[in-house]
C-alpha positions as CSV (number, residue, x, y, z in Angstrom):
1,X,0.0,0.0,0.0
2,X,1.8,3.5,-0.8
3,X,1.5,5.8,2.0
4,X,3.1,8.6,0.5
5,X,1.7,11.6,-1.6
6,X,4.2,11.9,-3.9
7,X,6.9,9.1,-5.0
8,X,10.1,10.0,-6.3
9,X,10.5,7.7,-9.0
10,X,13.6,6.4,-10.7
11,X,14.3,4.4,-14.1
12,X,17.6,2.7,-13.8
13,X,19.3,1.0,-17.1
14,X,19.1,-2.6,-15.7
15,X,16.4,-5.0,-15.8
16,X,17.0,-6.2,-11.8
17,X,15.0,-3.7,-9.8
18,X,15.9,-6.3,-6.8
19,X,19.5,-5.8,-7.3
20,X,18.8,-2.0,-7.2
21,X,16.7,-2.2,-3.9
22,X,19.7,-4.0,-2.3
23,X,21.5,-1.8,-3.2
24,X,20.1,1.0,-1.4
25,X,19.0,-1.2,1.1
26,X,22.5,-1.8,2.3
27,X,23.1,1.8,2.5
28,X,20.1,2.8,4.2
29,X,20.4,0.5,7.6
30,X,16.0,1.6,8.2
31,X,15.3,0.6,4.7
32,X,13.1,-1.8,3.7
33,X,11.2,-3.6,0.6
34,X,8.2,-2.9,0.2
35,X,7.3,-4.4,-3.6
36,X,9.0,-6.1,-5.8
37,X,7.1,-6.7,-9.3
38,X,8.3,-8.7,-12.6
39,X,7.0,-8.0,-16.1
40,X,6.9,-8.9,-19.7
41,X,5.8,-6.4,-21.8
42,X,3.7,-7.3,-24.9
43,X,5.0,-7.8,-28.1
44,X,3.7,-4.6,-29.6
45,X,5.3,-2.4,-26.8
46,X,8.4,-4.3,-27.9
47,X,9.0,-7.3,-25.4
48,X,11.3,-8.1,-23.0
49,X,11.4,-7.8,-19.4
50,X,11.4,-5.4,-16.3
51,X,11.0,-4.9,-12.8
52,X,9.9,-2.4,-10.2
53,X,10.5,-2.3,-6.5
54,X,9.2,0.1,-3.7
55,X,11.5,0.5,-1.3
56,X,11.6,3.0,2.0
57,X,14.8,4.5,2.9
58,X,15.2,7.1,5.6
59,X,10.8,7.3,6.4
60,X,10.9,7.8,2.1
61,X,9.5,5.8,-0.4
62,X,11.7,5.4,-3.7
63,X,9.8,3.8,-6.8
64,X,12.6,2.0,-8.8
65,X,11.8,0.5,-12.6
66,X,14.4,-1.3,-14.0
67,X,13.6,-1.2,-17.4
68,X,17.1,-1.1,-19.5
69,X,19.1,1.3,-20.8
70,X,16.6,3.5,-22.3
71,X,16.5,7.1,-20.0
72,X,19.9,8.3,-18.2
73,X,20.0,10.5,-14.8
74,X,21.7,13.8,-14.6
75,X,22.3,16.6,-12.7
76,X,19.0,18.2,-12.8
77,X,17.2,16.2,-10.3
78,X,19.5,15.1,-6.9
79,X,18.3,13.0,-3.8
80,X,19.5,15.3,-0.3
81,X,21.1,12.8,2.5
82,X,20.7,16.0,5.7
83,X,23.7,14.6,7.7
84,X,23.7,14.7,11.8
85,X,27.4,15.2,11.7
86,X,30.6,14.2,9.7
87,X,30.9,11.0,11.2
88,X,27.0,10.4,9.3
89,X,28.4,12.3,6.0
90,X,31.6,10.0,5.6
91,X,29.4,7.0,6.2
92,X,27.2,8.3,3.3
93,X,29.6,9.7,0.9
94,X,32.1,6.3,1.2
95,X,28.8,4.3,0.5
96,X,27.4,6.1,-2.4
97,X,31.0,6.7,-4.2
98,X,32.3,3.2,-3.8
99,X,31.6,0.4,-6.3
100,X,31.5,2.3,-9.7
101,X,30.1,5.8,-8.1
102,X,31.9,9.0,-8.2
103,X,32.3,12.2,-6.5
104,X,31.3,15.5,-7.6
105,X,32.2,18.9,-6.0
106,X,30.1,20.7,-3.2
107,X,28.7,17.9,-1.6
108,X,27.7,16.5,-4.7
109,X,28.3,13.0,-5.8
110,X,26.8,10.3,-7.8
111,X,26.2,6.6,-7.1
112,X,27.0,3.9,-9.0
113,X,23.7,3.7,-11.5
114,X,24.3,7.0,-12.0
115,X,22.0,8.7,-9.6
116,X,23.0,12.1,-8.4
117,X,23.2,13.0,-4.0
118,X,24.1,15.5,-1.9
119,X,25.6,14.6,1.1
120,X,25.3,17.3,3.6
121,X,25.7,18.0,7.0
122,X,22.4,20.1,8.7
123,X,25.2,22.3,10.1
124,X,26.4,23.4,6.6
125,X,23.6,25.6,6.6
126,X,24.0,27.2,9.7
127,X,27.5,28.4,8.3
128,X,26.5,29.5,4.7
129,X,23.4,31.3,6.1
130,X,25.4,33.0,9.2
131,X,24.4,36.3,10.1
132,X,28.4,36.9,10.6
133,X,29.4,37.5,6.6
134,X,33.0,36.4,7.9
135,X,32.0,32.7,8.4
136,X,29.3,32.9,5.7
137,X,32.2,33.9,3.4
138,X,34.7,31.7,4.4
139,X,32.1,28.5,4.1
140,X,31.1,29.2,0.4
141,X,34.5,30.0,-0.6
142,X,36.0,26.4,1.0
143,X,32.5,24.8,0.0
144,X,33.6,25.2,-3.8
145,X,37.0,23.7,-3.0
146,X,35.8,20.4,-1.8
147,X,34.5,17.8,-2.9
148,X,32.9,15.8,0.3
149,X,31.4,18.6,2.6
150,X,34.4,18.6,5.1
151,X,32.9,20.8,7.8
152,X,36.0,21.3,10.0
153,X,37.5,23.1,7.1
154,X,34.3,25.5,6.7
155,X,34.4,26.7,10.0
């Protein structure tokens, strides 16, 4: 049963949505599976196979169809991970660039189907929205010099 208004819904280029729920699932501890649905599609849409999972990661639901290499991520559209501290962004950061993922600048990085995060710690914003303009300026200006949010260094 979906519980959630709105789904955020992602088409990966495989055909395994269970090896895409796993995935995430080992990354987000909470998760869990919700669905997991196999198809053929009919001749006349052009055959073959697919898959769709519903999985909940941090209170979320994420739709996943794994329906081949027919749509590709970018940039435009990014999943937020709000960090408790560093400790929780290294965990997150490690996770989501290992195995074929790769990091970005600014917190940015992508995971390894191509998906696009931000990792960031909830006390980023406290800095880059300081009422001070000297710790405002100094966290934008070492923000754009890393690549994992390293908040020691924006302080």
């Amino acid at each position: 049963m979906i519980t959630q208004k709105i789904t955020p819904s992602i088409w990966v280029e495989t055909t395994d949505a269970k090896a895409v729920a796993d995935y995430y699932l080992s990354i987000f501890k909470d998760g869990k599976l919700k669905e997991h649905h196999k198809y053929t599609n009919p001749q006349e849409a052009g055959g073959g196979n697919f898959e769709t999972a519903i999985i909940e990661i941090a209170g979320m639901e994420l739709s996943i169809l794994a329906a081949g290499p027919f749509q590709k991520f970018n940039e435009s559209v990014s999943l937020v991970i709000n960090t408790k501290d560093q400790t929780e962004t290294d965990y997150y950061w490690s996770a989501l660039t290992s195995n074929g993922g790769q990091e970005s600048s600014c917190g940015w990085c992508k995971d390894k189907y191509g998906l696009s995060w931000q990792v960031v710690p909830v006390e980023y914003f406290s800095l880059i929205n300081n009422t001070d303009p000297k710790i405002r300026e100094k966290a934008m200006k070492n923000t754009l010099q890393q690549k994992k949010i390293i908040l020691s260094e924006l302080k």
